[in-house]
C-alpha positions, 0 to 999 in steps of 0.5 A: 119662702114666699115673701122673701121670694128673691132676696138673698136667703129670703130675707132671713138676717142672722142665723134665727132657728128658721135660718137653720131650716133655710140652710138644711131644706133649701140652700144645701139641696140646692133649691134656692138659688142665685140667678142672672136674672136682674129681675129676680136674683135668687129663685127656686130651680129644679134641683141639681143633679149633683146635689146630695139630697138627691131630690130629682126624683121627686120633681121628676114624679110630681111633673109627671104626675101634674101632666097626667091629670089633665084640666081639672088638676089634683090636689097636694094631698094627692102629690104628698101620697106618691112622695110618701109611698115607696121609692121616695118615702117623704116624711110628713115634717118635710112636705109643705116646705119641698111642696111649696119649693116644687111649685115656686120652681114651675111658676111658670107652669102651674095654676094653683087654687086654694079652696077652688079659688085662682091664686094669682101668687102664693102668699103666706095664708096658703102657705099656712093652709097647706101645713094645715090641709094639703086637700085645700090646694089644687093644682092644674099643670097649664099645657100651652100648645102653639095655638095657645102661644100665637094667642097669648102673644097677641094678648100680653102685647095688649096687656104690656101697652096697658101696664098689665105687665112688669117693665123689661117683660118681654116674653111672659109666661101664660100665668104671668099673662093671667096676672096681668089680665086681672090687673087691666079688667079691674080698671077698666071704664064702665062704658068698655063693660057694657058697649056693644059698639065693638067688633063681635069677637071683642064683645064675646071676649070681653063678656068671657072676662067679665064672668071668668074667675079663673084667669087661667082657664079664661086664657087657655080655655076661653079665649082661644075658641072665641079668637078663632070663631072666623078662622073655622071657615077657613083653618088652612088660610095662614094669614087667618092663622096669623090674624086668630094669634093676635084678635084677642090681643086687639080686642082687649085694647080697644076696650080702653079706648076712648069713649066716643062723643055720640055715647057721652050725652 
């Protein structure tokens, strides 16, 4: 499911005895779907509202669910208990593969750790660890209010100029941002880690990210307090309003800037 993740059929040739499973669980529900996108021809969607399986419902539950609990997230062990318990009851067989089709379904929305460490994708070890112990994964639903937009627009235009962001990716997603993030800070210069020959708010930024193992909270959490450090004095102004969206974005690139001469001796 994961690493056949928008092939067709995901990847499965010929009819082996997991081409059966694919064909009942997620091609019949209607889960696995082919797209326009050119980027990802086939992807997990929301499960059609005319589909047999009638599962709705239960993505229905599962967002409330994620919405309700806040930062800290919860974990699938305790999505499995509401799936379980009446007016759905799930069978146990069945959870890891819906579980895991409702998460690549809100990829876009969902932050997931495995033993309390950010997972930037799933891969096929977490998948495995799920059919073993649902407590091991955590999953965190990543409200993104307008603020947190103006902010991140600023910092994935950063992050797109550095090849932090796959190419035609004009509008990216706040965990798609995450993901690009850890790709530009782990090839940064060291000089751009120790300088302080930047602007206070850069500085902050950058030490944030230095420190930071949880992309996700570094971007929603972290980096909007600092960005708006100056915009408190005056939070009506609009042009501080529009300068706050985007002094994340400018700090992450002029951490690649080149090193001055003074500092090269």
């Amino acid at each position: 499911m994961v690493e056949g993740l928008g092939q067709d059929r995901l990847g499965i040739v010929g009819y082996p005895a997991h081409g059966g499973l694919y064909a009942s669980l997620l091609e019949s529900t209607g889960l696995y779907q082919a797209t326009a996108d050119e980027r990802a021809r086939y992807r997990f969607t929301d499960p059609p509202a005319d589909a047999a399986a009638k599962l709705g419902p239960l993505w229905q539950a599962a967002d409330d669910f994620f919405r309700s609990a806040g930062a800290a997230g919860v974990t699938l062990r305790s999505l499995f208990d509401i799936w379980q318990a009446p007016p759905y009851g799930l069978r146990d067989g069945l959870f890891p593969v819906l579980a895991i089709a409702y998460v690549l379904s809100r990829a876009d929305t969902l932050a997931v750790y495995l033993d309390e460490t950010f997972q930037p994708r799933l891969t096929s070890l977490l998948t495995d660890r799920l059919a073993q112990d649902t407590g091991c994964i955590r999953v965190r639903w990543s409200t993104v209010s307008d603020f947190h937009r103006r902010i991140l627009s600023g910092v994935a235009e950063a992050i797109g100029s550095h090849g932090g962001l796959p190419d035609g990716h004009t509008v990216a997603e706040p965990l798609e941002i995450a993901r690009g993030l850890v790709g530009v800070i782990t090839t940064l210069k060291p000089w751009t880690l120790k300088t302080g020959r930047l602007s206070p708010t850069a500085v902050q930024v950058r030490n944030l990210a230095k420190l930071a193992n949880d992309p996700n909270k570094f971007l929603l959490d972290d980096i909007p307090p600092s960005s708006a450090i100056r915009n408190r004095a005056e939070p009506t102004r609009p042009s501080m309003r529009c300068r706050s969206s985007h002094l994340s974005g400018r700090a992450l690139m002029s951490w690649s800037a080149p090193i001055p001469t003074c500092c090269v001796n």
